[in-house]
Structure formats: C-alpha cells, structure tokens
N, C-alpha and C positions, 0 to 999 in steps of 0.2 A: 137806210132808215135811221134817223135821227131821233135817239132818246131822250127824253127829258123827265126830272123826278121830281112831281108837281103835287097840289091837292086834289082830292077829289071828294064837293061835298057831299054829304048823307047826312040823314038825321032830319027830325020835322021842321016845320017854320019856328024861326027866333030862339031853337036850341038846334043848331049848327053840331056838328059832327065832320071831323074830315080824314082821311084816307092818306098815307102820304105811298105815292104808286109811282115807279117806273112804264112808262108809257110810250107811245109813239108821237111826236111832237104834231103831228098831223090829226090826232084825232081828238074827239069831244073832250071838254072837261072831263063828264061822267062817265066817257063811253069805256069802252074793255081798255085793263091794263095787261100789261107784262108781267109786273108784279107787286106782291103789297110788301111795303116794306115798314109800315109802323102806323098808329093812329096819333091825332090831334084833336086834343078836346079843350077849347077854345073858355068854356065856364065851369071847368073843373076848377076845385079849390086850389087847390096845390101844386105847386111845380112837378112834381113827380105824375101825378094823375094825367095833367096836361099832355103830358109827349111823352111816345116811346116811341123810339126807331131800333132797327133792326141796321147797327150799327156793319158789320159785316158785310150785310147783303148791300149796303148802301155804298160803302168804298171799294165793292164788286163790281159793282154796274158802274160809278165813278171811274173805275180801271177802263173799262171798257170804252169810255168814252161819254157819257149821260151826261148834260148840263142839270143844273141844279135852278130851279125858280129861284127868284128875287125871295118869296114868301121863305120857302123850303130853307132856304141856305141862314136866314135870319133864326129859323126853328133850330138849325143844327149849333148856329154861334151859340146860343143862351144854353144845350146840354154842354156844350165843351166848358161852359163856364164852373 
C-alpha cells in the first residue's frame, strides 16, 4: 500500500476548508484516511491561522515511506520559513 499525505477538502461552497491526511494513494480525495495530521485554511488572515501541521506525526509517516503532494510539500516549505 502506497501512502501519500494529500488535502482533503471540507467546508461549504467558496469557503474551502482542508484536512492535510495520510492516506492510501488509491483512494478518493475525501474518502477515509489513515490519518489527520494538521488543518489548512486557505482565507484565514494570517499565517499562523492558515496552517498547522502536526510536525512529528508528519516526518513519522515520511520515515516510513509517504510521498508528499505537490500542494502539501509547498504548505510545509512556507512553515519552515
């Protein structure tokens, strides 16, 4: 089974909400994860509001093997800054 730690969105129409989840690279955007490992909120004011990940759990499952989305790994470069 091949991990991947992607978004998943939530939230109503044209206020977006997303999920950032380790998952199984075979299944739906929305469907069941593995796990959650932080939220993204895309029209929150501030950088801090915006993104929290669960920095640990996330270079756990990177150990193990998880690729990182395109989106994902773009949200990690801008907390390392």
């Amino acid at each position: 089974m091949a991990v991947s730690i992607r978004l998943s969105r939530q939230g109503a129409k044209k206020h977006p909400q997303y999920l950032i989840v380790a998952v199984d690279s075979q299944s739906k955007r929305d469907g069941e994860y593995l796990e959650k490992l932080g939220h993204y909120y895309p029209k929150a004011k501030t950088q801090a509001e915006k993104i929290e990940i669960n920095a640990e759990a996330l270079k756990a499952w990177q150990a193990k093997g998880a690729q990182l989305s395109q989106t994902v790994g773009q949200l990690v470069k801008t907390l390392a800054k």
